[in-house]
N, C-alpha and C positions, 0 to 999 in steps of 0.2 A: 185313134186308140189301137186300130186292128196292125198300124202298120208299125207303129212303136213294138207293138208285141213280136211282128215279123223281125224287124230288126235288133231287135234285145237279141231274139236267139242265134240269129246269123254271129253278131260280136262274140258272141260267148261261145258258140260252137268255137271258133278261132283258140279259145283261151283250153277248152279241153281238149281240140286232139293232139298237143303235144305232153298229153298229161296221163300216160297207160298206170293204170295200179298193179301194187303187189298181190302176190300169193295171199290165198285166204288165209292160212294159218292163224292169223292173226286180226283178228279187225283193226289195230290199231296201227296195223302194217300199210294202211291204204295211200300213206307218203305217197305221193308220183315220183319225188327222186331221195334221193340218199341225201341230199338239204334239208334240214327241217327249216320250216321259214317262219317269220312269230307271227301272231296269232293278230287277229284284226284287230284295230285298237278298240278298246274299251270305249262303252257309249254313257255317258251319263244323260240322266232322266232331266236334267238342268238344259243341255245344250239340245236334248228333241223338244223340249217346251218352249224353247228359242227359236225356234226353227220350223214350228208349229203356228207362235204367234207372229212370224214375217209377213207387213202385208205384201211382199210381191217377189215376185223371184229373184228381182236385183239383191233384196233385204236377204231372202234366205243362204243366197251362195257369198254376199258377203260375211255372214255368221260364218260359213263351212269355212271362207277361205283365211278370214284369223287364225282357225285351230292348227295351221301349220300348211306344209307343201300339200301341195293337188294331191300328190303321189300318195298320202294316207289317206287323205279324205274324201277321194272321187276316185278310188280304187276299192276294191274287194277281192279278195283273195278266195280262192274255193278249194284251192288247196286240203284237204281232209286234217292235214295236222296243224292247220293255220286256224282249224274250228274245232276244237273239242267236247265242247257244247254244241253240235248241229244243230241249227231247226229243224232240220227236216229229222231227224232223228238218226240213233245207231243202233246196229244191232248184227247179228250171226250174219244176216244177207248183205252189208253193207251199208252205206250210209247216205245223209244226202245233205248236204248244204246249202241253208236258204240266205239268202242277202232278201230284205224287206225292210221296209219304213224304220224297225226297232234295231235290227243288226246294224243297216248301213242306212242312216237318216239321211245322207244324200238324194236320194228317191223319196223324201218327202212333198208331196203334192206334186208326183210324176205321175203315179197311176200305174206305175211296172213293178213288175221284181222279178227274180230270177231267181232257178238253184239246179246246183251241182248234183248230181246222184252217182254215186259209184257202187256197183252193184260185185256182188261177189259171185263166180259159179252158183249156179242156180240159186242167186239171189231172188229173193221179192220184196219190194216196196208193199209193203201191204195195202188191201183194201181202203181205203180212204176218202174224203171228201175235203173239197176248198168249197168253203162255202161264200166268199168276194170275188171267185176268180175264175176264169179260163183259164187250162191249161194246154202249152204248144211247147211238144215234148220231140228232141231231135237228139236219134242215137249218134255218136260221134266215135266212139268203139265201139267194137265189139259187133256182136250179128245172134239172131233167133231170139228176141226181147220181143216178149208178149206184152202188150195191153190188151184192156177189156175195158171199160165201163156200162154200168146201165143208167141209166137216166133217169128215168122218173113212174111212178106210174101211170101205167095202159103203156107202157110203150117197158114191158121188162124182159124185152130181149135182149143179150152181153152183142154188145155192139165191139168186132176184137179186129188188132192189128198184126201182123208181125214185121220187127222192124230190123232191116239187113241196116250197115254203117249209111250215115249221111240221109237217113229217111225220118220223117218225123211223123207225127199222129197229134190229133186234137182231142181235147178231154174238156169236155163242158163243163161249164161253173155246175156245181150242187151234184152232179154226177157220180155215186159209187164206182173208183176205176183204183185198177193196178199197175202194178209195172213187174215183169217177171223176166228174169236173165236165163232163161232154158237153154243152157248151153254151159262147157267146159270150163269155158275161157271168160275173166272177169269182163264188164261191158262200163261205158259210164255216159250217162244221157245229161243235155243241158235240156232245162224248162223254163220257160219264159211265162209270167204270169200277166192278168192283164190289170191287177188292182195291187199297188205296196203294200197292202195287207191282205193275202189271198187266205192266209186260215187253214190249219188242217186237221182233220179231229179223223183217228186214226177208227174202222169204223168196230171189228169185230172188240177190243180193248175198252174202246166206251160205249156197246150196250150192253154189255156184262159189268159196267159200272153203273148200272141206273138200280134203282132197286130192285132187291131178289125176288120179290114176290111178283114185280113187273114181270120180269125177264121170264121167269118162270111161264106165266099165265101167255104174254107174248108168243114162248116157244111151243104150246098146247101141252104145257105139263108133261112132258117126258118121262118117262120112268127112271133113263136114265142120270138123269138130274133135276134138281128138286131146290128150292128156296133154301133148303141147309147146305148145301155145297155150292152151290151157285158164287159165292165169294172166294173158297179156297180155288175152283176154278178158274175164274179169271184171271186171278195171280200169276197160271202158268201160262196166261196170252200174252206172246212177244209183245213189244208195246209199240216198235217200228220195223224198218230192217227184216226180215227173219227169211231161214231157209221155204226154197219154194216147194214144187213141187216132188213129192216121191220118189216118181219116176225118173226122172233129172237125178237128182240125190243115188238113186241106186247108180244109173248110167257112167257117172260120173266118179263113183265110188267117195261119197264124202257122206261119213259117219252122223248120223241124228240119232 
């Protein structure tokens, strides 16, 4: 398993460092070239349940390989405009593209997945959790990309990295961890999972979606918010993507 995961990321480092992104200006700018290329093909819920019930792997690559050449079907593209729907999410810090069991069924009953992040000046992946997955996380551009995670309780010290090009960091399954682009210049990291379904529930966005009278009581009642606003609050939490730090932000002179 552990070496499948090694190798996932090795292939795919390959596929991003000839892929630098645009200017933030735009999130929607994050094309690698002035090609827009089309979008991965369409999955229907017919041909994963196909694919699902194969009893063996000969069965299942013969389903992938009726639906047409290798080239669509045992490719993936991470291209940012070839996903507009990302799983991994979009947002002000940039984006991150997941291939898993549902995007690209190929990796059905492989146990990997993989996804693209392309991070804007002082981008942040937010806070987060996979709750199926180890993540093995390899900066490919770019240089001064924080991670952090903490782990678990009794042990809630930020266990943190900083990652120059070509260096990678591990992020354990169930782990609360980030990814921060502290730096001018955009960065783009490949991540290698260790389960086709690693999961990510983004973490500050859903506990302020649990109930307000939870959160509230959670938080020790705060003065400055309360069960009546606890809802218009979370509203304005990014939901993926979003600018990081301050300080970066000032440095860097980019408006929040």
């Amino acid at each position: 398993m552990h070496m499948r995961l090694f190798n996932s990321v090795l292939a795919l480092a390959a596929i991003s460092k000839a892929s630098p992104i645009a200017p933030r200006q735009n999130s929607s700018s994050l094309t690698p070239s002035s090609a827009v290329p089309p979008s991965n093909p369409e999955i229907s819920q017919d041909l994963i349940n196909q694919l699902e019930l194969a009893a063996d792997s000969v069965d299942r690559f013969t389903i992938l390989q009726a639906q047409g050449p290798a080239d669509t079907w045992l490719k993936y593209d991470f291209n940012p405009s070839a996903n507009p729907n990302p799983g991994g999410g979009k947002g002000a810090g940039g984006q991150g593209d997941l291939a898993n069991r549902k995007t690209f069924p190929a990796l059905i009953n492989l146990g990997v997945a993989a996804s693209a992040g392309f991070m804007n000046p002082c981008g942040m992946n937010k806070p987060h959790i996979h709750p199926r997955a180890t993540e093995f996380l390899i900066l490919v551009t770019g240089a001064n990309v924080k991670t952090g995670f903490l782990l678990e309780n009794g042990l809630q010290t930020q266990m943190s990295t900083t990652l120059s090009q070509y260096q990678g960091a591990i992020l354990p399954q169930g782990s609360i961890h980030y990814e921060f682009n502290d730096n001018c210049e955009p960065a783009v990291f490949i991540a290698a999972f260790s389960n086709e379904d690693p999961g990510l529930s983004t973490v500050g966005k859903n506990f302020f979606s649990l109930d307000p009278g939870i959160v509230d009581a959670d938080l020790g009642f705060p003065d400055f918010l309360d069960h009546t606003n606890i809802r218009q609050f979370a509203q304005s939490i990014p939901k993926s993507f979003s600018n990081g730090a301050m300080e970066c932000l000032d440095r860097c002179h980019i408006k929040y």
